[in-house]
C-alpha positions in Angstrom: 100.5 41.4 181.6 101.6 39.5 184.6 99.8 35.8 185.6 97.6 37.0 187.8 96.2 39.6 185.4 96.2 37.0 182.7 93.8 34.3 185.3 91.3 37.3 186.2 90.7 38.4 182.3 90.1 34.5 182.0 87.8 34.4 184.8 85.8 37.1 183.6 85.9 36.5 179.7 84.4 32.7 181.0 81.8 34.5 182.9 80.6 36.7 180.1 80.7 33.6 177.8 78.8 32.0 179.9 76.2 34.8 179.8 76.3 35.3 176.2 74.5 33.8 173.1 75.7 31.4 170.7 77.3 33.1 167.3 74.4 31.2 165.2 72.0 32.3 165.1 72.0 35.2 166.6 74.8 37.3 165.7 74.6 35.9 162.3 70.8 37.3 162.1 71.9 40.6 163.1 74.5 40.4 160.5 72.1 39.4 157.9 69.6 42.4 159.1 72.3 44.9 158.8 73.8 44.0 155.3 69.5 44.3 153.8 69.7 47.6 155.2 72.8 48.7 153.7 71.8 47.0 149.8 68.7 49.0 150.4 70.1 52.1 151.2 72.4 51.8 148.0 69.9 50.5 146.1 67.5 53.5 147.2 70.5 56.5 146.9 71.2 54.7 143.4 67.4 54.8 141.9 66.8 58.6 143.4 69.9 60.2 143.0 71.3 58.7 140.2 74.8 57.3 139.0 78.0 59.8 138.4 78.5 59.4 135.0 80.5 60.9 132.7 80.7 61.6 128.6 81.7 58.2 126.6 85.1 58.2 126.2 86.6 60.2 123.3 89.9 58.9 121.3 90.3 61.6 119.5 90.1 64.4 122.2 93.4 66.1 123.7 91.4 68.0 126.1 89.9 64.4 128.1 90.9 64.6 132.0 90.6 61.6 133.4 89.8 61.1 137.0 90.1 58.3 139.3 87.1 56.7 141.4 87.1 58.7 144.9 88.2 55.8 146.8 91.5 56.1 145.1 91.5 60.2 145.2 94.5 59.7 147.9 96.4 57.9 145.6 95.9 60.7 143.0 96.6 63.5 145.2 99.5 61.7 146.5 101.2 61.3 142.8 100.4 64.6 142.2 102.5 66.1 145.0 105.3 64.1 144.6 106.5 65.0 141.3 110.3 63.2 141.9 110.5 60.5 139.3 112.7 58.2 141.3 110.6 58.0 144.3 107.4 58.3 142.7 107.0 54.7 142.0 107.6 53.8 146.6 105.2 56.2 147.3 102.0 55.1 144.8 103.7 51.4 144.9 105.4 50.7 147.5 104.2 52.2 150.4 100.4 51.5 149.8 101.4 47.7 149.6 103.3 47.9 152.5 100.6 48.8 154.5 98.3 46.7 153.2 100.5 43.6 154.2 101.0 45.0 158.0 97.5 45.5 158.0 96.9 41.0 156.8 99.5 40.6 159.6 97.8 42.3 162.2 96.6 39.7 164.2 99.8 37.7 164.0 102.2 40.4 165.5 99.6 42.6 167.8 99.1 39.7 170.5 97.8 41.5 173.3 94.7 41.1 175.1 93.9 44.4 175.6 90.7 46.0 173.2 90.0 49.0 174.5 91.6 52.3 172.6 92.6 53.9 175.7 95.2 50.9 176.6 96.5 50.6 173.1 98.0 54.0 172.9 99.9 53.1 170.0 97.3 51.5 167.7 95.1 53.6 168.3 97.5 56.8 167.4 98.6 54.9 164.5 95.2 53.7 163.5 93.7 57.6 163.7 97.0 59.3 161.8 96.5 56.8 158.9 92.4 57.6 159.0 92.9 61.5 159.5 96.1 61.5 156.7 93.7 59.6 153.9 90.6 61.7 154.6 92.8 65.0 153.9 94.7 63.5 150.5 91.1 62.1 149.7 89.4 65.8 150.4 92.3 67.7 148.7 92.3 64.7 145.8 88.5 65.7 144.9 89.1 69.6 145.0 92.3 69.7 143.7 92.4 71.4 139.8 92.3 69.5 136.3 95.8 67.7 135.8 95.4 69.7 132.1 95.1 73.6 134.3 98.0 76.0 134.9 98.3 77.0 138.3 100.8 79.7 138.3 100.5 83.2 139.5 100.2 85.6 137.1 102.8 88.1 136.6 103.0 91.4 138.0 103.1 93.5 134.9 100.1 91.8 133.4 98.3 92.1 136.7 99.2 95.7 136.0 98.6 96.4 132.7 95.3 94.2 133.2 92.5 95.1 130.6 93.7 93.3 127.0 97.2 91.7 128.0 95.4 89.9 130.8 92.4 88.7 129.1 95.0 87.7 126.4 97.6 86.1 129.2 94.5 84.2 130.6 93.4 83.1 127.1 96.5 82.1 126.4 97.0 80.0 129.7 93.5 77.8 129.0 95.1 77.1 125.4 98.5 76.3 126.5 96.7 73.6 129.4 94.6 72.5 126.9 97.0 71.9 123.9 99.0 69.4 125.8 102.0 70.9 126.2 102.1 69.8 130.4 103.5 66.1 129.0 107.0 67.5 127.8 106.9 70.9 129.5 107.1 72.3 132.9 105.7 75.6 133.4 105.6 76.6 136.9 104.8 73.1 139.3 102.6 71.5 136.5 103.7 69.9 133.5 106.6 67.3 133.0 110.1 68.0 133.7 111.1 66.8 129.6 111.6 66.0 127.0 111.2 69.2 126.6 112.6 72.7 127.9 111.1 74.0 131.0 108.9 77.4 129.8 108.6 78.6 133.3 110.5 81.8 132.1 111.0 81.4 128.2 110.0 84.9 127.5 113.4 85.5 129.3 115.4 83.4 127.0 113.6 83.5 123.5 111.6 86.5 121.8 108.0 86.8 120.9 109.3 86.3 117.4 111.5 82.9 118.2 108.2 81.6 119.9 106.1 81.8 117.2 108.6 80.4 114.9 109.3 77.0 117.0 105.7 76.9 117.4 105.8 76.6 113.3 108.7 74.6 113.2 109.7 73.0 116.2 112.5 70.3 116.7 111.0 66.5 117.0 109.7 64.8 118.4 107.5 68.5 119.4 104.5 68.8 117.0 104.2 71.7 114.5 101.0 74.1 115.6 101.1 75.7 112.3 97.8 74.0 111.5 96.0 75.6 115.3 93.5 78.0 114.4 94.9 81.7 113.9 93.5 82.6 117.2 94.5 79.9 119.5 97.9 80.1 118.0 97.9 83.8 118.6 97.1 83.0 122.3 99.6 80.7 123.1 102.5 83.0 121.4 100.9 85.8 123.7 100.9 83.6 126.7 104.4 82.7 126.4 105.6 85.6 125.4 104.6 86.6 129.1 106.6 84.5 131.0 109.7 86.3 132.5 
């Protein structure tokens, strides 16, 4: 912006001034309007529809999947798709933070006069990609599957076979997610990449037989399931027994 532009958007932002009404109390009565609609809205949505509320918390239970609040559901979607340890903590930490602070700094480093979207190409690009980019991790964040669920496909044979051995493989998958086995294992993209083996294709590796006898007497710090009722433990031997 040259001088001359600089004196003319003077001139008229002095002649709209002078039009205008004072901040107080004015604006400040709209403001006050607006923000005793809004508390009556949420206070109206809150006594009709009710408050999301889940079951009291359970110390006891394996099977619990917590969930975050959905303002933070791009957050969780975001640590769920990036599964590299060593990055994990600049993409949940630091770039979040990062953006928060160019956000304080906004009016300290974006001078310009300008406010209309059309002659702040860049702003306004950036401002929409950031909108556009936490509405689809916050969308896929609220759909997305249990953090306890397998989502694998199932093999071919056992689409084949179908009838028992898939009922079976299915059972088994459900018992397997449930049983927590995703914090040291890694079957497929879900699970943990340790402390234990990865039982993507284990079937390829050990026996039905070897299964069942880790599962029995496993190597620490992996719990014994000797104790699982007969037919859960039959469903995760026939599960695993699966994967080739």
């Amino acid at each position: 912006m040259n001088q001359r532009q600089k004196e003319e958007y003077l001139r008229e932002y002095a002649a709209l001034k002078s039009e205008g009404k004072p901040f107080f109390p004015y604006a400040v009565a709209k403001d006050a309007v607006m923000a005793c609609i809004v508390m009556a809205v949420i206070i109206t949505m809150s006594l009709v529809l009710g408050a999301e509320l889940g079951s009291k918390a359970n110390p006891t239970s394996t099977t619990y999947v917590p969930r975050p609040e959905w303002y933070f559901f791009f957050l969780f979607e975001l640590l769920r798709i990036i599964r590299t340890p060593s990055i994990v903590p600049l993409a949940t930490i630091g770039i979040p933070t990062l953006c928060m602070i160019l956000l304080f700094l906004l009016p300290f480093y974006d001078r310009g006069p300008e406010r209309r979207p059309e002659r702040r190409p860049i702003a306004t690009f950036t401002g929409i990609a950031v909108i556009c980019v936490m509405a689809y991790l916050t969308y896929s964040g609220a759909h997305t599957g249990a953090p306890t669920a397998i989502e694998m496909p199932t093999p071919t044979a056992v689409k084949e076979a179908g009838g028992k051995l898939l009922s079976e493989y299915e059972e088994g998958r459900l018992v397997v997610a449930q049983s927590g086995c995703l914090a040291c294992h890694k079957l497929g993209e879900n699970g943990n990449a340790g402390p234990g083996p990865e039982l993507t294709h284990i079937a390829s590796r050990i026996p039905r037989q070897a299964i069942a006898r880790t599962l029995v007497n496993p190597t620490a710090p992996m719990p014994s399931f000797k104790n699982l009722p007969a037919k859960k433990f039959e469903a995760i031997v026939n599960f695993l027994s699966q994967l080739k």
